[in-house]
N, C-alpha and C positions, 0 to 999 in steps of 0.2 A: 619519470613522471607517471608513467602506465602500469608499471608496476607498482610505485608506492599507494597510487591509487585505488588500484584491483585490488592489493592486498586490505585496505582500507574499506571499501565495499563488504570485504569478507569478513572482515574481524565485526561489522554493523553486523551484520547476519548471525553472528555467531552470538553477539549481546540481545538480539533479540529471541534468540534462540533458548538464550538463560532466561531472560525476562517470562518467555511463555512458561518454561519449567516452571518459574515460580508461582505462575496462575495456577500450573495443574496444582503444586503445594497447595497452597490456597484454598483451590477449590477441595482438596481429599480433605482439610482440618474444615471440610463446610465456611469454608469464609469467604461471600463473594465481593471482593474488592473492589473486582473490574467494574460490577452493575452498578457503583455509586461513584470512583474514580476514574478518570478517562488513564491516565496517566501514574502507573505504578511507583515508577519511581521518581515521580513528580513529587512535590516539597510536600504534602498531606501524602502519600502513599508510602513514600521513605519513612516521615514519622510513626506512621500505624505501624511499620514493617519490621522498626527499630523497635520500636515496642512490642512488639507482640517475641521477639527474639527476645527482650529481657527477659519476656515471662508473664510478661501483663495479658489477662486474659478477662477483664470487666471491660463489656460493649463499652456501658457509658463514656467510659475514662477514656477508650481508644477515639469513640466518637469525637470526643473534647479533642483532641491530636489534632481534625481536620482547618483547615486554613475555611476562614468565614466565608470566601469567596467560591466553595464549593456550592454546588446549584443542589445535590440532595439535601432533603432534610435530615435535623437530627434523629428520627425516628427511623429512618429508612438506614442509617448509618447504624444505628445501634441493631438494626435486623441481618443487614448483610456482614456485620462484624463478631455474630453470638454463633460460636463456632466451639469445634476438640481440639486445641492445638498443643500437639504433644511434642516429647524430648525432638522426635526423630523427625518433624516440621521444621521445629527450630533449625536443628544442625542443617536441613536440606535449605533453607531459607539463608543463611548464615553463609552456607557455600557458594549459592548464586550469586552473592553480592560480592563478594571475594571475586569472584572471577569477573564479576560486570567491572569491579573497581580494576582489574588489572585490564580491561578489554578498553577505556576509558583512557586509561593512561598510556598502551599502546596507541590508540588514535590518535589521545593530542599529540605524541611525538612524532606521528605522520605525519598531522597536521605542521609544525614545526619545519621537519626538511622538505615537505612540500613547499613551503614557501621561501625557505631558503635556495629552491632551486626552480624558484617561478619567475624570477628576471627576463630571460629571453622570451619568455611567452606572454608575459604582464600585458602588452599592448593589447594583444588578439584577446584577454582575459575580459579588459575592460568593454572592447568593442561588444563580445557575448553577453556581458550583463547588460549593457544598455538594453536588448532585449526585451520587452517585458517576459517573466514567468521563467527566466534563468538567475539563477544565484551564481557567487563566487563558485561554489565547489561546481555546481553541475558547467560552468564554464570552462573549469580546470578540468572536468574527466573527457569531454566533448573534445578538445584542443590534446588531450595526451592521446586521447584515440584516433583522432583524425590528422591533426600535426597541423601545422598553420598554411602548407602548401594547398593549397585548393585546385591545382592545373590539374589534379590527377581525377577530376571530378570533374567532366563537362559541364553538367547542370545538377543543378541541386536534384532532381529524378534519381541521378545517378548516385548521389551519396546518401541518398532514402534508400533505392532499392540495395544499397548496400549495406547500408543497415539494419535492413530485413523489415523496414518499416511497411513494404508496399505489396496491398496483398493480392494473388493469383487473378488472371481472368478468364475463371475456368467456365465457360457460358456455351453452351449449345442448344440450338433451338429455345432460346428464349428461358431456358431453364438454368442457373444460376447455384452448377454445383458444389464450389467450393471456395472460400475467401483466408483458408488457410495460410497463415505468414510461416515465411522459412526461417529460419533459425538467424539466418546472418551474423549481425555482431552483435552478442549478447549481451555484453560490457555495455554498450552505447547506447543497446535499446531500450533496456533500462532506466536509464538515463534522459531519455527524449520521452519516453511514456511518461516519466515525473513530471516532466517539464509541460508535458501536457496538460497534465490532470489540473497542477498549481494555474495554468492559463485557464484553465475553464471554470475553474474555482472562483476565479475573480471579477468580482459581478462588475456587467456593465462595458467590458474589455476583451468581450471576444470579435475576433473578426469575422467577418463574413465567411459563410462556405466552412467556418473550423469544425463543424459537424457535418458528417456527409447523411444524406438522404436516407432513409431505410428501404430497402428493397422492397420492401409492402409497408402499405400505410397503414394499413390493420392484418389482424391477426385473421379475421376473417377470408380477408381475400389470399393469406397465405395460404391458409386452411384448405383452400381449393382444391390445393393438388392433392390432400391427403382424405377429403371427405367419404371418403369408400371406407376410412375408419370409424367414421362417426357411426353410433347406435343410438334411437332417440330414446334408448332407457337407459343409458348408461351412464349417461352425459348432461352435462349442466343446459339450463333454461337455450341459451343461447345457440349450443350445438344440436340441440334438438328444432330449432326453427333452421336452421340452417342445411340440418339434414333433409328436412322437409319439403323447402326450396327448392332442395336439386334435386329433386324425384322426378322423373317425367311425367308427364302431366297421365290420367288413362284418356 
């Protein structure tokens, strides 16, 4: 399971890897896709994409390709679509999709004996998605990483800091030098930082304490320690009163 996983993770990296390629194409024939599509190869991005490999090179017509339900207008579609798109775009266009389709088709077959060999774990699979902000997959990589015995993890502290989740407390005299995380396990952190991000996404659903406090509440009083840099001609409205401030008085 940890390896067909990991190798899974990597072969997604390597598709989005193509996908950027194909923004840089994009952007050298001046065609900016990305600023009117969120999603390349999404059902309006594949169309334009297919098209413009035929040949089709009239905004208009490419503009028409787009699904209704895109939020730019047609004006703004026919501007970021009036591009050079030459022989050697196409072929480089042509190729990335070639390999995203075969990157595709390796995954689902991951996907496949992944679940042909998720029986013994299906239980602890379910108990992780009840969760909120854990899907199927990140339950299956979390349970191949960590494995379903928990004894070897006093407290949950212990299987944070071992996943490199929990950061230094490097603090002397009140000064607060370092919050640098260690590498730990990089497979997993990954993994719990998604899971993060989708929890706080979801309005309405976070719990208490899921944000920790900032170390200053304004940038001003962080500013403190460093105000020997400020210059009151250098520096915006703000750090110029502030320089000022901490002048001693004559």
């Amino acid at each position: 399971m940890r390896t067909l996983l990991r190798t899974r993770k990597q072969l997604l990296r390597e598709k989005a890897s193509h996908i950027q390629r194909m923004q840089k194409t994009l952007e050298d024939a001046n065609i900016k896709l990305d600023s009117v599509i969120t999603d390349l190869l999404g059902k309006s991005g594949r169309a334009i994409i297919d098209a413009l490999i035929a040949g089709e090179s009239n905004p208009a017509k490419l503009a028409a390709l787009a699904d209704a339900r895109i939020r730019s207008p047609q004006n703004k579609l026919r501007e970021a679509l009036s591009g050079r798109m030459r022989r050697h775009h196409r072929f480089m266009l042509r190729l990335h999709l070639q390999q995203i389709a075969a990157l595709d088709a390796a995954i689902a077959e991951l996907d496949r004996e992944v679940d042909a060999n998720l029986a013994p774990f299906r239980t602890g699979v379910e108990l992780l998605t009840s969760i909120p902000g854990i899907s199927t997959l990140s339950a299956q990589v979390i349970i191949s990483e960590i494995g379903m015995d928990m004894s070897r993890f006093p407290t949950a502290g212990h299987l944070i800091s071992w996943a490199g989740l929990c950061p230094r407390n490097d603090e002397s005299a009140g000064k607060r030098r370092s919050n640098r995380l260690r590498n730990g396990a990089p497979w997993l952190k990954t993994t719990l930082v998604t899971v993060r991000l989708v929890r706080q996404s979801e309005k309405g659903q976070l719990y208490a304490g899921a944000i920790p406090p900032a170390a200053c509440s304004t940038r001003r009083q962080e500013g403190g320690l460093r105000r020997r840099c400020f210059h009151p001609h250098r520096h915006l409205p703000h750090a110029q009163e502030w320089h000022l401030l901490s002048r001693p008085r004559p």
